[in-house]
C-alpha positions in Angstrom: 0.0 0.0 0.0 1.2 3.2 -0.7 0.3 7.0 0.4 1.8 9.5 -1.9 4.0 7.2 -3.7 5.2 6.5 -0.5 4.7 2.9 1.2 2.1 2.9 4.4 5.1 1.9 6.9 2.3 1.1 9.5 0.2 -1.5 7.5 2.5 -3.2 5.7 4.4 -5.9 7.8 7.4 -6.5 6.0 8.4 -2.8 5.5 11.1 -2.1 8.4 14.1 -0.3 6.9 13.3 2.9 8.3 10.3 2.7 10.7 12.1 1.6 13.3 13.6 3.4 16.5 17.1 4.7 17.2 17.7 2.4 19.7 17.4 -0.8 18.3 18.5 -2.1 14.9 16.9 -1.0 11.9 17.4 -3.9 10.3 14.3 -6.7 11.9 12.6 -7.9 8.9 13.9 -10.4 7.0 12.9 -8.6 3.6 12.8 -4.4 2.6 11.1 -3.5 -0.4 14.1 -1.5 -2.5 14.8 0.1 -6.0 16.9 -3.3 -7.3 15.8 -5.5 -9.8 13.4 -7.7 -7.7 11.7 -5.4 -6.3 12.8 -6.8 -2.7 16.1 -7.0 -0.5 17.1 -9.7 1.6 17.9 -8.4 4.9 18.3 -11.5 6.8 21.7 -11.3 7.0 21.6 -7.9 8.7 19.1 -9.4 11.8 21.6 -12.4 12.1 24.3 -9.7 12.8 22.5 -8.0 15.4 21.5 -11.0 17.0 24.9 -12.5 17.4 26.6 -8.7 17.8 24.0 -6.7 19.9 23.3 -8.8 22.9 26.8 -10.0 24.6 27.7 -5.9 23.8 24.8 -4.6 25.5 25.2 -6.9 28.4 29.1 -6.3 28.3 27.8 -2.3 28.2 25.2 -3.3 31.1 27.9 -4.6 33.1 30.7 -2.4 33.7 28.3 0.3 33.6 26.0 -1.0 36.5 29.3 -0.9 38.8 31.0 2.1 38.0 27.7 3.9 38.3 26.2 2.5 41.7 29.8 2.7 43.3 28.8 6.7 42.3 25.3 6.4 44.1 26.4 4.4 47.2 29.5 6.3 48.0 27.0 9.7 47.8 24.3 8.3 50.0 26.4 6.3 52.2 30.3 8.0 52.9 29.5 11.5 52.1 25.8 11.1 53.7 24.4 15.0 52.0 25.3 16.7 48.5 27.1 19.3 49.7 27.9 21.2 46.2 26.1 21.7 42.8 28.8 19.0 41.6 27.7 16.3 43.7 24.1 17.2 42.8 24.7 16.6 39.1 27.0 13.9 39.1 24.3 12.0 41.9 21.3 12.6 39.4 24.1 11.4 36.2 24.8 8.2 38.0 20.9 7.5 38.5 20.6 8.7 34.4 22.7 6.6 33.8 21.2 3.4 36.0 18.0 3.9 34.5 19.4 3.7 31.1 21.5 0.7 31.7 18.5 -0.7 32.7 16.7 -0.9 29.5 19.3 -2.6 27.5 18.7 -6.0 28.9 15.1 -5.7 26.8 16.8 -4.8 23.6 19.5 -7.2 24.2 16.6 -9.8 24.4 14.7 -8.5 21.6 17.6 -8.9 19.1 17.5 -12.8 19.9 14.5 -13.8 20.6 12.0 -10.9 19.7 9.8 -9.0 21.6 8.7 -11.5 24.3 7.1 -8.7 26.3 4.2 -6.9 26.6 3.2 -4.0 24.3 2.9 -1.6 27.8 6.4 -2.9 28.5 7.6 -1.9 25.0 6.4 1.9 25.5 7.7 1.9 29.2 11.1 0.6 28.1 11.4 3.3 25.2 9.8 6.3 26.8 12.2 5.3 30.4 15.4 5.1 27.5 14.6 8.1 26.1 14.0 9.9 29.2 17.7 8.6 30.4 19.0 9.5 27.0 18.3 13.4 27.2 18.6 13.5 31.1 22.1 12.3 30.7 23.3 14.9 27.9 21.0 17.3 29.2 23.0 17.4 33.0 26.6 16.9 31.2 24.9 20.2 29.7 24.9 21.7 33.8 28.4 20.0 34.6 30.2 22.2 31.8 28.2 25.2 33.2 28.8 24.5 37.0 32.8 23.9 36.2 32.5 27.1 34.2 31.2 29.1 37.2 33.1 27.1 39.6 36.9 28.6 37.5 35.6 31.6 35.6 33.5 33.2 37.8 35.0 32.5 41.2 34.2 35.3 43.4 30.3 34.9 42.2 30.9 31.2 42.9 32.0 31.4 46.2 29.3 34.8 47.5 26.3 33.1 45.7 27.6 29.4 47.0 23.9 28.6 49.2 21.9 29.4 46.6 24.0 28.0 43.7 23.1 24.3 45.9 18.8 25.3 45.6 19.6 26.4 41.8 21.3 23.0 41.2 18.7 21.1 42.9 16.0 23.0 40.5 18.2 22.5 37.3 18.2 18.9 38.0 14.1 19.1 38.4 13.6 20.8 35.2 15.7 18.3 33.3 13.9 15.7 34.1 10.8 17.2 33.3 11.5 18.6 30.0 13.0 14.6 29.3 10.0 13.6 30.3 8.3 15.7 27.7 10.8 15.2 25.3 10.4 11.4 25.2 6.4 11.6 24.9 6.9 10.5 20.9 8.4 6.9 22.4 5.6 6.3 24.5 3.2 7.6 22.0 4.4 6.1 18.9 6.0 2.6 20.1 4.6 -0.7 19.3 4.9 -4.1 18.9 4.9 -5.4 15.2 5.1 -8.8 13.5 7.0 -9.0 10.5 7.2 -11.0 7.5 8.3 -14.6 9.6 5.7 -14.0 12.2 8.9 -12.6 14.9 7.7 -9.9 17.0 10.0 -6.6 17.8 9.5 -3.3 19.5 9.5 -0.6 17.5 7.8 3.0 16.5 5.4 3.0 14.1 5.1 6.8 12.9 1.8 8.2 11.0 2.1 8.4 7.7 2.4 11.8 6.3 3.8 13.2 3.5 7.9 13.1 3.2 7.6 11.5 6.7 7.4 14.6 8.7 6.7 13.3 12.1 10.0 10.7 12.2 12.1 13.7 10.7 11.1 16.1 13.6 11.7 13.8 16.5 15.3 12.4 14.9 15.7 16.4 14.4 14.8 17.1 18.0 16.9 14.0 19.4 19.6 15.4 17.2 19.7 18.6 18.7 18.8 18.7 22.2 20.9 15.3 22.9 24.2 15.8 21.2 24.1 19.6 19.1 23.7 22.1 22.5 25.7 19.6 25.0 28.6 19.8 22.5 27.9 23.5 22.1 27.8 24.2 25.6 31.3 22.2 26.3 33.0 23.7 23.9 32.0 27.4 25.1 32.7 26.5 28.5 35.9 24.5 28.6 37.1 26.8 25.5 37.3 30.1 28.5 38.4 27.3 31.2 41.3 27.0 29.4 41.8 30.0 28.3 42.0 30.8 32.4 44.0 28.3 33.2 46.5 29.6 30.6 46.4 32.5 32.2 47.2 31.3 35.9 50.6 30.2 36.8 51.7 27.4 40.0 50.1 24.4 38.5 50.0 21.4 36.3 48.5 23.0 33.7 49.3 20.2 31.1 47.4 17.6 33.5 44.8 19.9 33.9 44.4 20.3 29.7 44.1 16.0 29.8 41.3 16.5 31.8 39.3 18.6 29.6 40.5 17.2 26.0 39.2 13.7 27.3 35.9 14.7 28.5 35.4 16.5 25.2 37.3 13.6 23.5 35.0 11.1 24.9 32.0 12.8 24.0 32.3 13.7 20.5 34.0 10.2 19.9 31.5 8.5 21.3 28.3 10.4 20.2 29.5 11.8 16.8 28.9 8.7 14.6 25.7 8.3 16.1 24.2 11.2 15.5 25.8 11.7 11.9 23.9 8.3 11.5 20.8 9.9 12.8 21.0 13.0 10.5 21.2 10.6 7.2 18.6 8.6 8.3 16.6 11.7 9.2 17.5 12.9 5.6 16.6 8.7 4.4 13.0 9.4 6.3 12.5 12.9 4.6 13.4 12.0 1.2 14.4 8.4 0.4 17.5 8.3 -1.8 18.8 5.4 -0.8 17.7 2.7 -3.2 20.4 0.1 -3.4 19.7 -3.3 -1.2 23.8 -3.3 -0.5 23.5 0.4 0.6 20.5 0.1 3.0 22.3 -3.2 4.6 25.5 -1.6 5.4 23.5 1.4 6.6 21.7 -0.8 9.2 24.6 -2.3 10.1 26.7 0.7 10.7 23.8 2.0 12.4 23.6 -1.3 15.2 28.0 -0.2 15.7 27.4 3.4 16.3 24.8 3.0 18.7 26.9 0.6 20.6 29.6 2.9 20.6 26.9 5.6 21.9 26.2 3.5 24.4 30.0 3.4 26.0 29.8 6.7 27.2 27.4 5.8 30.3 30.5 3.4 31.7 32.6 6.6 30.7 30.7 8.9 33.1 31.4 7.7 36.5 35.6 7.7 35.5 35.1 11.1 33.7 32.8 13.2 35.7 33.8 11.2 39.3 36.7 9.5 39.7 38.8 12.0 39.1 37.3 14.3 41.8 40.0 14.7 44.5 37.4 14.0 47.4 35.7 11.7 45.7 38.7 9.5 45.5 39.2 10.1 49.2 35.5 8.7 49.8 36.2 6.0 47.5 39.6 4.9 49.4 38.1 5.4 52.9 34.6 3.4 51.6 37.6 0.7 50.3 39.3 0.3 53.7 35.7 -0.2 55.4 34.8 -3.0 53.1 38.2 -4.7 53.7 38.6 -4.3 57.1 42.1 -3.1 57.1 41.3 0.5 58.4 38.3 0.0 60.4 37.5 4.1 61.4 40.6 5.2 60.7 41.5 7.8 58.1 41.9 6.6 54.3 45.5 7.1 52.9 45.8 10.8 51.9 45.2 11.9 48.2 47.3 14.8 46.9 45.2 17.6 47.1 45.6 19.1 43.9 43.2 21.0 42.8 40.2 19.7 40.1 37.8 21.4 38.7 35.6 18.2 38.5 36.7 17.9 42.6 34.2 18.8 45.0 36.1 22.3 45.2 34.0 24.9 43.9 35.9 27.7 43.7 39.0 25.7 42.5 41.2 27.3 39.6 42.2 24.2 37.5 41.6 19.9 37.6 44.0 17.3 37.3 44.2 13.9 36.8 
């Protein structure tokens, strides 16, 4: 059936090139209709990679993840016992982002082997609860460039507005949630569970069909730019002046304090680059199909299941990134060590060289280090 001289992507079953989400492969159905000479590409080959490459990745991903990031939430509600700066605010509500997230990909990693074995309420939850972790997450690394910009740029305001930079902290972190919330309304609106041409089910969304696709191109363009375009604006502002400042200052490791920065900007864009360049062709794919070729749309599918996986990394990233490297935070982690092993008992944790780090706990600090 076609609308427009455009395929119904809703009513047909065996039409999944580009109906389905982000998140999971675009590559479930064993057959695409294409421009070749049949009429029809054989895609099977392209849901055999996913199920053999997807789940031990996303459980691998689930993993190392789950650790880092609850060793971030029980350090800050058990050693430190209270946020006591905007840092610890963000970085708590990043390790929970996180959490959630991580918690969704055991679904996908099931879906890729043995299709959707779940209820259709479960398939919204699952996306709307990803997507809400997916903008919280960029959205708050958004906040941490902003804090660590206040915390070196603007030290005196910093340090005479420090009480009520904790209430705005706690208020940034309320709004971001909310507007991810709002932002991930099109998953929970538009996910469902299909059956396609062999009679497996997936989760997927199933836009309405308008002309040149509208609805798909808007949310990819949305997703696009609130979830990689300002977070990488923002950083870049930011960190640009923080290191124009620490140029500027003189007494400390400035060269370990550059690592720093170039490797939480390094991580991001590595990470979330591909991804979203994939997002933008497929975006461009939704608006006006151009690609015709059964070869072309395969490797696109399959490039697409790598990217995202490499997308996903960054949540293991976070916790060594945006907490380890924290000067107290490495204290609480060394003291939290000694209690579990018994070799300390209430004793003092081996001192940490208190140079300064400007994603320590340290406000007002002038520089970070490794």
């Amino acid at each position: 059936m076609t609308v427009n001289g455009k395929m119904d992507i809703e009513t047909d079953p065996i039409f999944d090139s580009w109906t389905t989400p982000d998140y999971m492969s675009s590559g479930t159905a064993d057959y695409d209709y294409t421009d070749n000479e049949s009429g029809i590409c054989d895609k099977s080959w392209v849901r055999s990679f996913r199920s053999s490459y997807e789940p031990p990745l996303y459980w691998i991903i689930f993993a190392v993840g789950a650790v880092g990031n609850l060793l971030v939430v029980w350090i800050y509600t058990t050693v430190k016992q209270r946020l006591k700066t905007m840092t610890d605010v963000y970085l708590l509500n990043l390790a929970i982002a996180d959490l959630l997230f991580l918690c969704t990909l055991p679904f996908w990693a099931t879906d890729a082997t043995q299709g959707w074995v779940f209820h259709v309420t479960v398939c919204k939850a699952v996306s709307a609860v990803y997507k809400v972790n997916f903008f919280s997450s960029m959205l708050l690394l958004t906040c941490i460039s902003v804090d660590r910009y206040i915390a070196i740029v603007r030290v005196t305001a910093a340090h005479n507005f420090k009480s009520r930079r904790m209430f705005y902290s706690k208020l940034a972190c309320l709004v971001v949630w909310l507007l991810s919330c709002l932002l991930s309304l099109p998953e929970f609106l538009f996910a469902k569970v299909k059956e396609n041409s062999r009679g497996d089910l997936s989760c997927s969304l199933v836009y309405p069909v308008s002309s040149n696709n509208l609805t798909k191109v808007m949310v990819l363009c949305l997703q696009i730019s609130v979830g990689f375009c300002l977070p990488l604006l923002v950083m870049v502002v930011c960190y640009s002046v923080i290191i124009r400042k620490l140029m500027q200052a003189r007494n400390f490791e400035k060269h370990k304090a550059l690592k720093v920065i170039f490797a939480v900007v390094a991580a991001f864009v590595i990470s979330q680059l591909p991804y979203n360049s994939h997002l933008v062709v497929e975006a461009a794919q939704a608006y006006n199909a151009t690609m015709n070729n059964c070869e072309d749309v395969k490797a696109f599918d399959v490039a697409g299941q790598i990217v995202k996986s490499l997308a996903y990394t960054h949540c293991c990233l976070n916790p060594i990134l945006y907490a380890f490297i924290g000067v107290r935070f490495r204290k609480d982690l060394l003291r939290l060590c000694h209690c579990l092993t018994g070799m300390s008992g209430v004793t003092k944790a081996q001192p940490v060289p208190k140079r300064p780090s400007v994603m320590s706990d340290t406000d007002t600090t002038p520089a970070l280090s490794l």
